[in-house]
C-alpha positions as a Python dict, from the first residue, in 0.01 Angstrom:
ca = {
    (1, 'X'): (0, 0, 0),
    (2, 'X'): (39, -342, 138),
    (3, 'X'): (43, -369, 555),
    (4, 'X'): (259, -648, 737),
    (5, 'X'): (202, -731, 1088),
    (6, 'X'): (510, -875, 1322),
    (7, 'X'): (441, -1150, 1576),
    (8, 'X'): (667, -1031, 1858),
    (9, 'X'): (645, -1383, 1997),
    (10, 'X'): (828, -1563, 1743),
    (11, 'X'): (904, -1226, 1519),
    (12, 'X'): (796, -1348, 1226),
    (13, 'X'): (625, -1063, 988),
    (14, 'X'): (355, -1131, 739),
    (15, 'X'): (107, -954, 487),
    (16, 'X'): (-261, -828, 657),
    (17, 'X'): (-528, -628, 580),
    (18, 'X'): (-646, -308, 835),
    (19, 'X'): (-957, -472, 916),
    (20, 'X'): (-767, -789, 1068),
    (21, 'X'): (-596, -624, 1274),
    (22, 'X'): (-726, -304, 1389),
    (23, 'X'): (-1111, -299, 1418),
    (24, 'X'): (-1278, -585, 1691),
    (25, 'X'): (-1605, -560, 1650),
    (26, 'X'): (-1776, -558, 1973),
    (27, 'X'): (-1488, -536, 2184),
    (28, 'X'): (-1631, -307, 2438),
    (29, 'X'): (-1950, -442, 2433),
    (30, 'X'): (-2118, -638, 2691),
    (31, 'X'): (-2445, -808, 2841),
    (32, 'X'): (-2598, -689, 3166),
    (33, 'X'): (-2921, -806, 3258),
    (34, 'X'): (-3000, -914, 2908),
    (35, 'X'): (-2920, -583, 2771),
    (36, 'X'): (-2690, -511, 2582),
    (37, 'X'): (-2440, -243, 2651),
    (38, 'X'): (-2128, -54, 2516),
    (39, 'X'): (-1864, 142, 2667),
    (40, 'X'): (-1732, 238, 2298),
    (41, 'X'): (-1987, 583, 2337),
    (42, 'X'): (-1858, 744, 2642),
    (43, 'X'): (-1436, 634, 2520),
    (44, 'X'): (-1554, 803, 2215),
    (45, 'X'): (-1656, 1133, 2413),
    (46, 'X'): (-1343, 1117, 2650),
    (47, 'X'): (-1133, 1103, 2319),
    (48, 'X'): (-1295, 1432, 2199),
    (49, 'X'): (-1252, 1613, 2498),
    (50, 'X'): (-922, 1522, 2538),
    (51, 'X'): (-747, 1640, 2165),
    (52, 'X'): (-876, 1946, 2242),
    (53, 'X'): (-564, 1928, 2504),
    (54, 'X'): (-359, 1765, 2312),
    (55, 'X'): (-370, 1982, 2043),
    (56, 'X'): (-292, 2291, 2262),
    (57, 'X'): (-1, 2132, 2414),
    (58, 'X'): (106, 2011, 2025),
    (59, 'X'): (73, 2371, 1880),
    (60, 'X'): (215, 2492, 2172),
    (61, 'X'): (469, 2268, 2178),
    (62, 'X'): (505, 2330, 2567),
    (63, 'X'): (295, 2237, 2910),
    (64, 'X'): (321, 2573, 3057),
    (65, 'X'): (-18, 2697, 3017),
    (66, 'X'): (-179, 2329, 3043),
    (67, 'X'): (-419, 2383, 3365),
    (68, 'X'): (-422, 2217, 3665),
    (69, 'X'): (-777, 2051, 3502),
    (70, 'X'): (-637, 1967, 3164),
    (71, 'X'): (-406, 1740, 3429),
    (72, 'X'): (-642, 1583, 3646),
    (73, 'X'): (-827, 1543, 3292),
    (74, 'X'): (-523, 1402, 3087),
    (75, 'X'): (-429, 1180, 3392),
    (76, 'X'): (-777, 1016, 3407),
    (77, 'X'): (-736, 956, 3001),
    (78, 'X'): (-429, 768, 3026),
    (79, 'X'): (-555, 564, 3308),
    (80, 'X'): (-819, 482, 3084),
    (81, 'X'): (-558, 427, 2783),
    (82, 'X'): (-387, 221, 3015),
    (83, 'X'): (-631, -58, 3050),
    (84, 'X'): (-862, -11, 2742),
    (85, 'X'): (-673, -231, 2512),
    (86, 'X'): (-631, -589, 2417),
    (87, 'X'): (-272, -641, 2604),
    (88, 'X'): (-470, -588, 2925),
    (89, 'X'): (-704, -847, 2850),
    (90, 'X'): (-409, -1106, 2747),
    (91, 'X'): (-241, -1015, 3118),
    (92, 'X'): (-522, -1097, 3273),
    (93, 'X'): (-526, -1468, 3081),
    (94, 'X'): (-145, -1511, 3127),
    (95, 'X'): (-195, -1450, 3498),
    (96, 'X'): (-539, -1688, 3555),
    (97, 'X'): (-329, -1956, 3353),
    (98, 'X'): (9, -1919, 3486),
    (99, 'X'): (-176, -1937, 3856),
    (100, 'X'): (-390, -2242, 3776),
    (101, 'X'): (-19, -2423, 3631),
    (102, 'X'): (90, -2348, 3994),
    (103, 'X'): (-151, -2519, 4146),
    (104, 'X'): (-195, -2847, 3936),
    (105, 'X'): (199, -2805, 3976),
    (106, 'X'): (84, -2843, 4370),
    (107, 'X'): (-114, -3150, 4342),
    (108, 'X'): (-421, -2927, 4383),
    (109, 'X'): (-766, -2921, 4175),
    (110, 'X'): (-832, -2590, 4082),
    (111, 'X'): (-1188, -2646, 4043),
    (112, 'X'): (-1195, -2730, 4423),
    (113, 'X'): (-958, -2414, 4513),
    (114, 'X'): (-1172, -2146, 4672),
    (115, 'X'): (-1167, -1808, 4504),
    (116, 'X'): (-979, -1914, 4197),
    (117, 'X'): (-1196, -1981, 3856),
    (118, 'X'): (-1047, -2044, 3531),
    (119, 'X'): (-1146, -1774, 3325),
    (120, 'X'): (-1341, -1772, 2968),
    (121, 'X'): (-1313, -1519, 2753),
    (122, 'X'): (-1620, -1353, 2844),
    (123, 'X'): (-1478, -1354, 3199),
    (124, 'X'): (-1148, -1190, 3097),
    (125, 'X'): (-1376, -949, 2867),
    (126, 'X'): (-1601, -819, 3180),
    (127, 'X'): (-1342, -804, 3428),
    (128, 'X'): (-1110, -570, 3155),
    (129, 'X'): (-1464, -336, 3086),
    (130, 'X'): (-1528, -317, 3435),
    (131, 'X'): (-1124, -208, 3530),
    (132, 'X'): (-1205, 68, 3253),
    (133, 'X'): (-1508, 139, 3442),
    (134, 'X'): (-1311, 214, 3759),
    (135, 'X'): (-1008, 377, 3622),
    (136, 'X'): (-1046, 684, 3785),
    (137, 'X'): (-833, 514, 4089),
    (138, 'X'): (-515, 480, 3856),
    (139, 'X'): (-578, 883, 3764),
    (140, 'X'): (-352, 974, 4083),
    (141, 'X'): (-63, 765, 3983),
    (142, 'X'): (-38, 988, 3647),
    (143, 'X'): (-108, 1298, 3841),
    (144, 'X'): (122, 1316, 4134),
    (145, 'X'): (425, 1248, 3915),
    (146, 'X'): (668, 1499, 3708),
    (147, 'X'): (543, 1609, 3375),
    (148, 'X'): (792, 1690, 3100),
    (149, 'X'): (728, 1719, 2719),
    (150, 'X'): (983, 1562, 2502),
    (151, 'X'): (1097, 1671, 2117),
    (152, 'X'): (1253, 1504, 1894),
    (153, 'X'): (1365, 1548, 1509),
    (154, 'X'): (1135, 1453, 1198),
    (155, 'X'): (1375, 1289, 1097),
    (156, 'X'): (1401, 1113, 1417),
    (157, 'X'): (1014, 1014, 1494),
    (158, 'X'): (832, 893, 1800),
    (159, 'X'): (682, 541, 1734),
    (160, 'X'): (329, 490, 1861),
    (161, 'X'): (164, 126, 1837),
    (162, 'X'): (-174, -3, 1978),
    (163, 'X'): (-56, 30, 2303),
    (164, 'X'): (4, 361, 2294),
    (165, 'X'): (157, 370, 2686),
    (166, 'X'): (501, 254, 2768),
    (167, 'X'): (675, 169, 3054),
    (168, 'X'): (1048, 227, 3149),
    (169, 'X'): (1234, 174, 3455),
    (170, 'X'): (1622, 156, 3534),
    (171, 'X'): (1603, -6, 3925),
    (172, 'X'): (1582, -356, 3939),
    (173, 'X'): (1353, -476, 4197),
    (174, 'X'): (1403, -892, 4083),
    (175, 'X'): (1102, -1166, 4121),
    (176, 'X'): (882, -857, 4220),
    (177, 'X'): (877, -632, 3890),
    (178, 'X'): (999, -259, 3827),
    (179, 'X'): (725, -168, 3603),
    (180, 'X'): (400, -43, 3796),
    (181, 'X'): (278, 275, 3761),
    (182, 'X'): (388, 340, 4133),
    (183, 'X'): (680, 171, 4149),
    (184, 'X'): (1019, 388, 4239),
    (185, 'X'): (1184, 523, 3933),
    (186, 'X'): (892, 420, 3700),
    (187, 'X'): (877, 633, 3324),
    (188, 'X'): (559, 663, 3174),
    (189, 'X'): (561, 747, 2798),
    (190, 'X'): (286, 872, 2564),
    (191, 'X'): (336, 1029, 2248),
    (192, 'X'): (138, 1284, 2127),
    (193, 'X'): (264, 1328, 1777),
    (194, 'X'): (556, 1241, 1594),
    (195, 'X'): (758, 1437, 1726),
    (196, 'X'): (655, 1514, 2077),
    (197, 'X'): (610, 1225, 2375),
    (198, 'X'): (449, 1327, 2706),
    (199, 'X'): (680, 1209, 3012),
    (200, 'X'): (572, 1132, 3324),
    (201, 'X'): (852, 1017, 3613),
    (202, 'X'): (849, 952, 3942),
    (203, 'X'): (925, 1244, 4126),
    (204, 'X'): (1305, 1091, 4229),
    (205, 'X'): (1414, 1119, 3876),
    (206, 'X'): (1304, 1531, 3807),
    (207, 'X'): (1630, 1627, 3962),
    (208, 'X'): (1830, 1388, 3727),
    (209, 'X'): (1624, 1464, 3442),
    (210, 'X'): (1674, 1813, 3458),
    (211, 'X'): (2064, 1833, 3473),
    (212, 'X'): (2062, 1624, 3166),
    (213, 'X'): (1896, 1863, 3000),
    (214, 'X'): (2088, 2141, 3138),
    (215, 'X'): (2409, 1902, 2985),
    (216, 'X'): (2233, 1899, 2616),
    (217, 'X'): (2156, 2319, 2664),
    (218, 'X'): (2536, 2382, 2734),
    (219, 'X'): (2663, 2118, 2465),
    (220, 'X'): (2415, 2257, 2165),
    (221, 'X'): (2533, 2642, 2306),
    (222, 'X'): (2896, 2571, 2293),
    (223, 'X'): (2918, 2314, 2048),
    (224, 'X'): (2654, 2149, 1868),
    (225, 'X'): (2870, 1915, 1683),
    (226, 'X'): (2900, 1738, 2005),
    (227, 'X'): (2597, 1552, 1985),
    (228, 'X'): (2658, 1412, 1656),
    (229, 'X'): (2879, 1185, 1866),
    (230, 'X'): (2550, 1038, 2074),
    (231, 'X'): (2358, 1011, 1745),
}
């Protein structure tokens, strides 16, 4: 079986192997006073704890008897999900870089601009370990919102990548963004097999959400040729 990889910059795909693109060694490792440390053990422990829920909910195929601590536990996991991975890490360089453009584009130094450093890599790498660290403050965001469980077809599949968590929202808010996990109207996505995804919307959206799917109930009652037509 041969793997390809797609650049999504340029989207150009090419041949890999596993190991170039899916193991970093020593990605959650780091030095504190000159020990050094890993964050990969306790990830690892979260990630056992936490298919024991997912595989209720998948054999259930249903939330209703996840607990109000499965929740607060699944809500803390995908805060953690969230940040663990490599696109935080490349946010936080975009954002150091595009910042330190605007102020050369200013006529300023920014070695001389107080509070601003050009991050290294080891920078960007401590500052990402220590958000994971401190994700417990994102848990809320997950939590207060609606939960639903979607299902699809097999034939139909959810996708998953390395970023397992995706973002949707229909406002437009312009220059200032429509995709944090607080803003108004934000979807959070996370799939939790092939063919189930774990929704979580802001609380404005349950009502709209739900007479859409009281819409599909009555079509596939009365006739379920119907939604051939939205296929």
């Amino acid at each position: 079986m041969q793997l390809f990889a797609l650049n999504k910059n340029d989207g150009n795909s090419f041949p890999t192997h596993i190991r170039n693109i899916a193991s970093e060694n020593g990605f959650y490792n780091f030095d504190y006073k000159d020990e050094r440390l890993s964050i990969e053990y306790p990830l690892a422990q979260l990630e056992d704890v936490i298919s024991k829920i997912i595989y209720k909910i998948i054999a259930e195929e249903s939330l209703a008897s996840t607990t109000d601590n499965d929740k607060q536990i699944l809500s803390f996991f995908l805060s953690v999900q969230k940040i663990r991975g490599n696109s935080t890490r490349e946010t936080l360089k975009e954002m150091n870089q595009l910042l330190m453009k605007h102020l050369m584009d200013m006529g300023a130094d920014p070695s001389k601009v107080e509070g601003f450093q050009n991050l290294e890599e080891d920078d960007v790498k401590k500052i990402s370990i220590e958000m994971v660290l401190d994700a417990d403050r994102f848990a809320p965001y997950f939590y207060d919102k609606t939960w639903l469980l979607y299902r699809t077809e097999e034939s139909l599949p959810f996708i998953i990548s390395d970023t397992p968590i995706t973002l949707q929202n229909s406002n437009d808010f312009g220059f200032f963004g429509n995709l944090g996990l607080n803003v108004p109207g934000i979807e959070i996505y996370f799939p939790l097999s092939p063919t189930l995804t774990l929704a979580i919307v802001c609380n404005s959206l349950e009502g709209s959400f739900r007479d859409a799917q009281k819409k599909y109930d009555f079509i596939t009652n009365y006739d379920p040729k119907l939604l051939e037509d939205f296929n």
